[in-house]
Z-matrix of the N, CA and C atoms (Angstrom, degrees):
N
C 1 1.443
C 2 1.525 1 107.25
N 3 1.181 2 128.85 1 141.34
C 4 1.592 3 151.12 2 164.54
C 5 1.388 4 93.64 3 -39.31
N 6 1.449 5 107.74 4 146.97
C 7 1.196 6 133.34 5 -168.16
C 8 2.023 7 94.58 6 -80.84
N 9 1.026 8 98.41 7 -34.35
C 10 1.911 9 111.48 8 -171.31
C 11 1.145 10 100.14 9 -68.15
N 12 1.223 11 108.24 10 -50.09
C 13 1.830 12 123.95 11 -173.77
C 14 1.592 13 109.28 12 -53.55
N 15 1.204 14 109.41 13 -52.01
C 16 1.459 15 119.10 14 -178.55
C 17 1.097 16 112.49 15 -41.04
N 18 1.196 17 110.02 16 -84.63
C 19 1.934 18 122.82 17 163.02
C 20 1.545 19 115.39 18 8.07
N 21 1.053 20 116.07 19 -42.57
C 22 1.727 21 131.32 20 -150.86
C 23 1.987 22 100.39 21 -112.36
N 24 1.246 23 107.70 22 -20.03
C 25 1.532 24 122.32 23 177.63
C 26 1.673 25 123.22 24 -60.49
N 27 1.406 26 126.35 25 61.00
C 28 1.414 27 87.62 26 -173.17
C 29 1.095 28 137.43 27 -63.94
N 30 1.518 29 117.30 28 169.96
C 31 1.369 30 115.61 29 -168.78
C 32 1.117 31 131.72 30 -75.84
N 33 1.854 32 151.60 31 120.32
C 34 1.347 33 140.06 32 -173.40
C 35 1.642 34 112.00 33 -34.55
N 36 1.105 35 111.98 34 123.97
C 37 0.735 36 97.46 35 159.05
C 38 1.801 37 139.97 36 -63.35
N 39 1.657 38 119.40 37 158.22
C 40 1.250 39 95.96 38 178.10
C 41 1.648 40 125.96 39 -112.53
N 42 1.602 41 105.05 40 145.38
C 43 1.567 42 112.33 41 -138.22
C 44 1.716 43 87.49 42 -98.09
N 45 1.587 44 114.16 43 145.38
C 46 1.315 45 123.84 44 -177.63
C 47 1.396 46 115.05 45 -85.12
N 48 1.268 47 109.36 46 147.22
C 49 1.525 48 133.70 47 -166.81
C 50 1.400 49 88.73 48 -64.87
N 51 1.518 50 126.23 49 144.75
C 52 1.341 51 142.52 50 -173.58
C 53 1.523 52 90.05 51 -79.34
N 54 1.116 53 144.79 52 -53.17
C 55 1.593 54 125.93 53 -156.01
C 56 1.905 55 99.06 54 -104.56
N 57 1.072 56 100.53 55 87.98
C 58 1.740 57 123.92 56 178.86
C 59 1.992 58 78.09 57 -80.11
N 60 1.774 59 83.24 58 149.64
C 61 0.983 60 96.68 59 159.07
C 62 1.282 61 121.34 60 -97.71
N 63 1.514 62 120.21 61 139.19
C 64 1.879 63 120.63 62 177.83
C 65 1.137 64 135.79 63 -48.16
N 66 1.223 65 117.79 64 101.08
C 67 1.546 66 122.89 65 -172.25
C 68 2.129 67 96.67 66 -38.75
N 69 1.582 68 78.35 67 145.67
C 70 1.892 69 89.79 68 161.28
C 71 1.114 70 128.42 69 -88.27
N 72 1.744 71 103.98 70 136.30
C 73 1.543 72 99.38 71 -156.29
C 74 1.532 73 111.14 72 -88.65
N 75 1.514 74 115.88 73 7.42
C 76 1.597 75 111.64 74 160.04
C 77 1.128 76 124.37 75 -119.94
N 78 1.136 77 145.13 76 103.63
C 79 1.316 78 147.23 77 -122.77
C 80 2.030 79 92.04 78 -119.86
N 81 1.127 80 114.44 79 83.13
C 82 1.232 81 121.94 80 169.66
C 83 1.398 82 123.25 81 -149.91
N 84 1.704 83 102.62 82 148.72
C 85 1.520 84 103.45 83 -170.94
C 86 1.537 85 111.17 84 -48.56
N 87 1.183 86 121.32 85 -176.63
C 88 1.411 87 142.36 86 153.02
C 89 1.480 88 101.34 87 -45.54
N 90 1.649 89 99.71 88 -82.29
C 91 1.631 90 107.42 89 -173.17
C 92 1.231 91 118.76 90 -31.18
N 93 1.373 92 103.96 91 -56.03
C 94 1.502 93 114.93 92 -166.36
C 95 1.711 94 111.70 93 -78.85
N 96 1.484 95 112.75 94 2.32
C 97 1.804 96 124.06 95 159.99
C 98 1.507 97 92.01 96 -76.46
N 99 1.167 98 121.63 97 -79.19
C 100 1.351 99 138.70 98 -179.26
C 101 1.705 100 117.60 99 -19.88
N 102 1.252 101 103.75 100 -57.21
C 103 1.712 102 121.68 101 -175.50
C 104 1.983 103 92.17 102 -59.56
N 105 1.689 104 113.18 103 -55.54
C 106 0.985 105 125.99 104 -163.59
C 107 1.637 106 100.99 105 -40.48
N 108 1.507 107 104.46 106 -68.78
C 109 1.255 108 139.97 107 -169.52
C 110 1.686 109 94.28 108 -38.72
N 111 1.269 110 103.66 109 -90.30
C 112 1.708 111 112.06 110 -175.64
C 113 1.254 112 102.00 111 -19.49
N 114 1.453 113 115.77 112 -59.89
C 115 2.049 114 116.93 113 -149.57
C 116 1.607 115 96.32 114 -74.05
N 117 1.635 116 109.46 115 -26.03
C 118 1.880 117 87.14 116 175.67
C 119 1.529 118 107.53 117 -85.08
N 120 0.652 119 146.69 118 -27.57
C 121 1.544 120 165.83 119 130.49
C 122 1.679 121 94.94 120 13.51
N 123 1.677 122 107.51 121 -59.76
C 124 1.464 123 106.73 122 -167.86
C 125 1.567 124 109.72 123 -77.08
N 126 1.511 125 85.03 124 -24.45
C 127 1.746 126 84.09 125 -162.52
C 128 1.938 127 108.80 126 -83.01
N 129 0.880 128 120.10 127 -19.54
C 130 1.726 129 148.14 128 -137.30
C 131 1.661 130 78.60 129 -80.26
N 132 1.162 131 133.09 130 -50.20
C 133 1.817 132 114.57 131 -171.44
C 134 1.418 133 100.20 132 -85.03
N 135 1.647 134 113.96 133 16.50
C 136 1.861 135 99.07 134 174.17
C 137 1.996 136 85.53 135 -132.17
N 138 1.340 137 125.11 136 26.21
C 139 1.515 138 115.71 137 -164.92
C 140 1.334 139 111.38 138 -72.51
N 141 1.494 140 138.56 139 -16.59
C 142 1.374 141 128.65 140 155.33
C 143 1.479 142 120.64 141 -82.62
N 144 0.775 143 146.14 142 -19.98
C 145 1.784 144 152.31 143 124.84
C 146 1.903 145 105.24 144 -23.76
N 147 1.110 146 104.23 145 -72.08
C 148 1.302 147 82.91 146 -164.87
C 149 1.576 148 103.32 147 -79.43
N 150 1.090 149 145.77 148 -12.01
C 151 1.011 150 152.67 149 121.25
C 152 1.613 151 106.31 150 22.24
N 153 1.753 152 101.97 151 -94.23
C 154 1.112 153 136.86 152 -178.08
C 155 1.677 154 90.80 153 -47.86
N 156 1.177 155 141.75 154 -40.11
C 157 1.373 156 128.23 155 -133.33
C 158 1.933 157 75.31 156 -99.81
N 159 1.450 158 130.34 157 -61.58
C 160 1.464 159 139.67 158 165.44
C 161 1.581 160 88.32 159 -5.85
N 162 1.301 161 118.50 160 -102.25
C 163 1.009 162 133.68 161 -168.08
C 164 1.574 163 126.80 162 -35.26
N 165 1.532 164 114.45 163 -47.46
C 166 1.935 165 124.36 164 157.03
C 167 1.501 166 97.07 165 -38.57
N 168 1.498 167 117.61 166 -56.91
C 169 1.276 168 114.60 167 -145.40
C 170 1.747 169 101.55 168 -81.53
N 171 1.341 170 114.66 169 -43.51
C 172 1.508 171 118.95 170 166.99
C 173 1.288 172 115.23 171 -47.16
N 174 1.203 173 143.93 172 -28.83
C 175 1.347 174 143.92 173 -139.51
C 176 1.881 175 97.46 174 -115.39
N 177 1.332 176 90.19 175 -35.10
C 178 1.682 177 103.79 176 -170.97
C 179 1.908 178 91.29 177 -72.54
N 180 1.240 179 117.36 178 -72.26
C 181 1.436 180 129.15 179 166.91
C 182 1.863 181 120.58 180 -23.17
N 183 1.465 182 103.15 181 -39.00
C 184 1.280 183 103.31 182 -177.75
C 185 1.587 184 114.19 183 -162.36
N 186 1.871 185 105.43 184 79.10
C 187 1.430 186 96.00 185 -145.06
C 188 1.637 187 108.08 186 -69.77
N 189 1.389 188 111.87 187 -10.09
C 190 1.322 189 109.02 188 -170.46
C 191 1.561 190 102.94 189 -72.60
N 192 0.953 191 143.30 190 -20.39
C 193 1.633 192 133.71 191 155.25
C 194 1.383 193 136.07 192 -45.06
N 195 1.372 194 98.60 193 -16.01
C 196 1.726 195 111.26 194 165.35
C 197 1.222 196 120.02 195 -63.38
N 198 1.480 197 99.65 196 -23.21
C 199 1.811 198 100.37 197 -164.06
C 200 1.721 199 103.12 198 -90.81
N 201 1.853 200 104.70 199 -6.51
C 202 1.195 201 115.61 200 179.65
C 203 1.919 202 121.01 201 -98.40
N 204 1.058 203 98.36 202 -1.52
C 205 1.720 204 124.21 203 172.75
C 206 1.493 205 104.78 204 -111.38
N 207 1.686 206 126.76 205 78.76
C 208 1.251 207 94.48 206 156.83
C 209 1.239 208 138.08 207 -104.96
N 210 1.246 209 116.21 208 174.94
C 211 1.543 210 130.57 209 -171.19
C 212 1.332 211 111.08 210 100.45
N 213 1.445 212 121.02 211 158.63
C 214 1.309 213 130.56 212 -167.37
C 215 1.902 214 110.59 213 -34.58
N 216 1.240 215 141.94 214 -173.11
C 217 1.081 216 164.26 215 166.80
C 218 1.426 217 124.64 216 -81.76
N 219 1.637 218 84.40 217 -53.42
C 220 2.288 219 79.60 218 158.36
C 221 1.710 220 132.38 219 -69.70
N 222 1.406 221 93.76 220 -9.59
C 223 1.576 222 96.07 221 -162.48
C 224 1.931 223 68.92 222 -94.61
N 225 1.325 224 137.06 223 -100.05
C 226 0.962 225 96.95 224 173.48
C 227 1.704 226 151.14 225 58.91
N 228 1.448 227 80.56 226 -127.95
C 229 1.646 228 91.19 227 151.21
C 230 1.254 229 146.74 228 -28.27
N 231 1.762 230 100.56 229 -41.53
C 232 1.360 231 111.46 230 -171.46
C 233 1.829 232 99.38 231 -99.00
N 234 1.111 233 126.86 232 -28.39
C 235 1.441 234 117.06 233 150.43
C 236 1.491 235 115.40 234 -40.99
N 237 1.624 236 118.37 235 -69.77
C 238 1.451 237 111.16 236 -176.08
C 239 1.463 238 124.82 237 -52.98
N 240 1.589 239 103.08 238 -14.37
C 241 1.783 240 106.69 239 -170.55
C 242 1.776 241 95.79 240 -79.39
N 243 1.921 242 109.29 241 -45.94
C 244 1.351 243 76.64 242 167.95
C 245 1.422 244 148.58 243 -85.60
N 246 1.102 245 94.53 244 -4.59
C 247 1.892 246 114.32 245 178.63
C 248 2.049 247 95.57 246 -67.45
N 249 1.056 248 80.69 247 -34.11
C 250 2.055 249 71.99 248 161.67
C 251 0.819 250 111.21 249 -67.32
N 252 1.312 251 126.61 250 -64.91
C 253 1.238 252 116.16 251 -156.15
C 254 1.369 253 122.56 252 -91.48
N 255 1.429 254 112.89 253 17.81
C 256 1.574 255 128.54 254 169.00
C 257 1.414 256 91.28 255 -88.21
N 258 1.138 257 117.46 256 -44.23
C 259 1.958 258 119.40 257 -172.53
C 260 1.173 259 94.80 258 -48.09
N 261 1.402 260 123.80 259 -63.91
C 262 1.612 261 123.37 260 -136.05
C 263 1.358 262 81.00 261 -86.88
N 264 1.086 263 161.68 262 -12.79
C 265 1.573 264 146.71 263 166.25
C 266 1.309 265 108.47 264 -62.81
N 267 1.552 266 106.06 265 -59.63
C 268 1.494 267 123.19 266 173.33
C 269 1.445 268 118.26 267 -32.29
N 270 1.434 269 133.61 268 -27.26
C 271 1.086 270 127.81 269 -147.48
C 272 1.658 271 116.70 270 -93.17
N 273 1.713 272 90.61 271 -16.59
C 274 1.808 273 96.14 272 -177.48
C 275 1.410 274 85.14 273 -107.00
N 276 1.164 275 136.68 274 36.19
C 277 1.831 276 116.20 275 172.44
C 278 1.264 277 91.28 276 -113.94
N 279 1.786 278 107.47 277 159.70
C 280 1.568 279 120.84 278 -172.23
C 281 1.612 280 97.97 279 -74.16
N 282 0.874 281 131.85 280 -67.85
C 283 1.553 282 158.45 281 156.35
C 284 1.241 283 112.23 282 -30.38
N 285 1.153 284 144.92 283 -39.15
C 286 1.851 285 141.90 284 140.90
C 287 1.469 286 102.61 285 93.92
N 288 1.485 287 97.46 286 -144.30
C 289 1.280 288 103.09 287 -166.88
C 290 1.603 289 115.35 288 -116.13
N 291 1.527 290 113.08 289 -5.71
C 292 1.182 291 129.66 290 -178.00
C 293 1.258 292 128.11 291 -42.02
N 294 1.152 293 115.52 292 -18.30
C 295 1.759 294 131.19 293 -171.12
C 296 1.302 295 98.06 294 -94.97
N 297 1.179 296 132.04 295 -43.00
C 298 1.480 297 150.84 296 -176.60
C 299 1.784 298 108.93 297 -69.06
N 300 1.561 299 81.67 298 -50.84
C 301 1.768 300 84.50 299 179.76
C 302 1.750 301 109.37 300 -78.88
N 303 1.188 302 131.36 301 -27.54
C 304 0.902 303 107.39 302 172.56
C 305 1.690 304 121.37 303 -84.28
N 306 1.427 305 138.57 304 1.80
C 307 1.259 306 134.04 305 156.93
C 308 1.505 307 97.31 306 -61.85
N 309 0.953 308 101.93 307 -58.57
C 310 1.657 309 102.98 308 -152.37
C 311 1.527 310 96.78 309 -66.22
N 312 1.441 311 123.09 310 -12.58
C 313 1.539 312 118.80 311 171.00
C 314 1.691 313 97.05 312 -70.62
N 315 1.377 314 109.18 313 -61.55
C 316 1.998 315 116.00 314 -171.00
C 317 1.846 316 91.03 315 -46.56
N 318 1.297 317 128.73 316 -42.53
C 319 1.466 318 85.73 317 -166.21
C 320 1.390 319 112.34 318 -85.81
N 321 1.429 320 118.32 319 -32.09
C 322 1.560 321 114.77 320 -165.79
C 323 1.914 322 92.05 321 -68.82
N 324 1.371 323 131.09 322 -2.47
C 325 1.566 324 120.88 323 -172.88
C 326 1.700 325 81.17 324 -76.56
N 327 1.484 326 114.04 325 -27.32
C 328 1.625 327 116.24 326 -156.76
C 329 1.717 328 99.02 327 -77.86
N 330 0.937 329 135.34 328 -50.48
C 331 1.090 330 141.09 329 131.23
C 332 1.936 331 143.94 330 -9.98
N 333 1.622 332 95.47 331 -29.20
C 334 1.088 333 99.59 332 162.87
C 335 1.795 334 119.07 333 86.44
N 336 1.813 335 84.93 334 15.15
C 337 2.068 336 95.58 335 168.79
C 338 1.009 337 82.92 336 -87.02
N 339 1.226 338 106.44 337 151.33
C 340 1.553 339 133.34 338 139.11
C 341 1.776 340 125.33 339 -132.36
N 342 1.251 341 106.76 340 176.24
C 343 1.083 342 119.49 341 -162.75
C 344 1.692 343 115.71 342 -38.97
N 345 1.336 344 121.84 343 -28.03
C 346 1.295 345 133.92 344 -162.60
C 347 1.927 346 89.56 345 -82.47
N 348 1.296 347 99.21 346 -33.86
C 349 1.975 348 103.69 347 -175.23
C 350 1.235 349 109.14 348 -74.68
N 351 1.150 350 122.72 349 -2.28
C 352 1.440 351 128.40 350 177.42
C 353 1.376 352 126.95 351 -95.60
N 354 1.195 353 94.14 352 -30.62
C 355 1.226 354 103.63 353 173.52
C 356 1.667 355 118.96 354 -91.50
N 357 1.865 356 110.92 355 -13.75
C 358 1.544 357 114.06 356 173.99
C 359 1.164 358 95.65 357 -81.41
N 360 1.864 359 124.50 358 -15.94
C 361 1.567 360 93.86 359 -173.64
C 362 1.537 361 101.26 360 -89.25
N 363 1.375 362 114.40 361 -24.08
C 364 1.592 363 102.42 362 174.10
C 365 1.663 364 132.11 363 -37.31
N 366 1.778 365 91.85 364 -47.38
C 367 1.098 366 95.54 365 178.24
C 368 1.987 367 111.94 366 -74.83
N 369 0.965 368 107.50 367 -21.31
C 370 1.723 369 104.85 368 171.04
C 371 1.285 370 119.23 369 -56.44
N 372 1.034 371 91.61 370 -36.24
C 373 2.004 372 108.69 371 179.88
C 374 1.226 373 99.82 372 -87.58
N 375 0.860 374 164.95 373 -39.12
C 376 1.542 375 162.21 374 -176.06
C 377 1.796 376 111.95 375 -65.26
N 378 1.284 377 114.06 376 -50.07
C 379 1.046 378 126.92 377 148.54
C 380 1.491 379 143.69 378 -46.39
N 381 1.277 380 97.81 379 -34.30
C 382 1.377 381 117.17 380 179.83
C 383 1.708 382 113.02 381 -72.27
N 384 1.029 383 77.03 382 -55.44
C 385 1.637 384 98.15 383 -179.62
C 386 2.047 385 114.68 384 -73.46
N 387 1.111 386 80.20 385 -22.43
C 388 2.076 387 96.34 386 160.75
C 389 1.890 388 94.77 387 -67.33
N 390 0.739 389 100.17 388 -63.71
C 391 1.482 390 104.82 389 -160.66
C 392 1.697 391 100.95 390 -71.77
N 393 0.939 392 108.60 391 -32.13
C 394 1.579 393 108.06 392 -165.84
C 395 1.409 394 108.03 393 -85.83
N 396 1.329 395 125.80 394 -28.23
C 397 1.269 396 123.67 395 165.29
C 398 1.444 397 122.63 396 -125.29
N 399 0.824 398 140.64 397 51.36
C 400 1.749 399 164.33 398 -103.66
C 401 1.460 400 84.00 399 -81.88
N 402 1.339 401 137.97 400 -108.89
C 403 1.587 402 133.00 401 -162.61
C 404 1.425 403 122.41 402 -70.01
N 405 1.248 404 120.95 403 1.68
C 406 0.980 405 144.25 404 -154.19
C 407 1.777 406 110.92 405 -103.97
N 408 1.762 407 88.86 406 -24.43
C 409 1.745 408 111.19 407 -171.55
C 410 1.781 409 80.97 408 -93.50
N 411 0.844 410 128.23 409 92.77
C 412 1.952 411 127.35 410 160.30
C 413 1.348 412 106.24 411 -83.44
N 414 1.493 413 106.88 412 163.14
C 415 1.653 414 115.66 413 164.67
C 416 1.310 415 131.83 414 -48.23
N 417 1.491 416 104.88 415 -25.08
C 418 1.531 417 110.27 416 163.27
C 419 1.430 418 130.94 417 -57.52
N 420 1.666 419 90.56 418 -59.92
C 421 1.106 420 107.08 419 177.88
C 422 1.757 421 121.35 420 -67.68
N 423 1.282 422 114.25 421 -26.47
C 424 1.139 423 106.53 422 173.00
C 425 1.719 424 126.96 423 -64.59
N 426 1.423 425 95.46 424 -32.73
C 427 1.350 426 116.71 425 -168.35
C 428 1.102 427 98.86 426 -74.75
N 429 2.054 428 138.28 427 -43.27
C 430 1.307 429 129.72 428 160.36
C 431 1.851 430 107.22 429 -41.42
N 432 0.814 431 100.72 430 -60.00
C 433 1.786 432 92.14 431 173.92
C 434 0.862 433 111.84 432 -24.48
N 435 1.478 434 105.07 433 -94.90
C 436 1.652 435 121.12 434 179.07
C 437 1.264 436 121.41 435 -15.02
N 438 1.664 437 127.93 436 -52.23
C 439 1.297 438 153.32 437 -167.08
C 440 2.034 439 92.18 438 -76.19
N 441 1.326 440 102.71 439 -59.04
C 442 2.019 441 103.50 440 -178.07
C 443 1.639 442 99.52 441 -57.45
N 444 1.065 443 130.83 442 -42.06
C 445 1.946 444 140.88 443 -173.84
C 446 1.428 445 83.98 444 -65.33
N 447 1.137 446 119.81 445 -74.24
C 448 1.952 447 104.99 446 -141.88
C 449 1.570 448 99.50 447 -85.85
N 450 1.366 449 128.37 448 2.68
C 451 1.598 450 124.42 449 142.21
C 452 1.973 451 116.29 450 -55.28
N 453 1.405 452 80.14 451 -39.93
C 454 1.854 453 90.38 452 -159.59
C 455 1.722 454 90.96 453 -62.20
N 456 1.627 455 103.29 454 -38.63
C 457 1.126 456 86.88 455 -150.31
C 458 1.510 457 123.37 456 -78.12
N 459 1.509 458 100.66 457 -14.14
C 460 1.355 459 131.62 458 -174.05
C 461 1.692 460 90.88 459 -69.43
N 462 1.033 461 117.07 460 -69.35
C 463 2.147 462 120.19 461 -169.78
C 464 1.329 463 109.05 462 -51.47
N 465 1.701 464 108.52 463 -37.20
C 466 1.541 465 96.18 464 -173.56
C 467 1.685 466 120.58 465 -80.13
N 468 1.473 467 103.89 466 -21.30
C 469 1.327 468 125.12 467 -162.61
C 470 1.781 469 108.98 468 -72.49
N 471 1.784 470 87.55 469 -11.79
C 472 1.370 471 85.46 470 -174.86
C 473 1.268 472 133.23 471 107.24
């Protein structure tokens, strides 16, 4: 082809390698791992307590979700204490928690949460952790929350 001609050619574009690597399924700064990290850190020798308190406060917020958790409140609890603490492991791996979060999205969909319950438990947890670590919960740190919740809520929701 003519050197003139060329000029006027755009260029192919260039086409992506079939084995992409998997986006991460929690999309948060460093800091805001870090902030995360510390504030469970404080709470972690009281994590079935506040647990229990998650759950008072969820239930009060949206009582018809009780009938969607059954069995007592501690058993409960002691599920969410470890699903914490599977998170906070989760958080420095390349590969995360996404695989995890989305079972546990298929059953509670089986169950009959949806997207609107995700977001009352956000706010349960947000709260919780107001109260549970009182000055300690800053705007930063809350907002890392906020930012770890509306990931969760996005993977589980489907």
């Amino acid at each position: 082809m003519p050197a003139a001609m060329q000029a006027n050619v755009a260029p192919k574009p260039k086409t992506r390698a079939r084995g992409r690597a998997p986006a991460k399924d929690i999309q948060l700064t460093a800091e805001q791992k870090r902030l995360i990290r510390v504030s469970f850190l404080r709470i972690e020798p009281a994590l079935d307590l506040v647990a229990q308190l998650f759950f008072l406060k969820l239930f009060r917020l949206d009582p018809a979700l009780r009938k969607k958790f059954s069995g007592p409140i501690d058993v409960q609890a002691r599920k969410f204490a470890a699903g914490a603490k599977l998170a906070m492991i989760s958080l420095g791996h390349e590969d995360g928690l996404a695989p995890t979060l989305k079972l546990l999205g298929a059953r509670h969909r089986q169950l009959g949460i949806r997207t609107r319950h995700y977001r009352t438990m956000s706010r349960a947890l947000v709260w919780t952790l107001e109260r549970s670590l009182d000055k300690a919960f800053d705007r930063d740190t809350k907002d890392a929350w906020n930012a770890l919740t509306a990931q969760f809520t996005k993977v589980m929701s489907g």
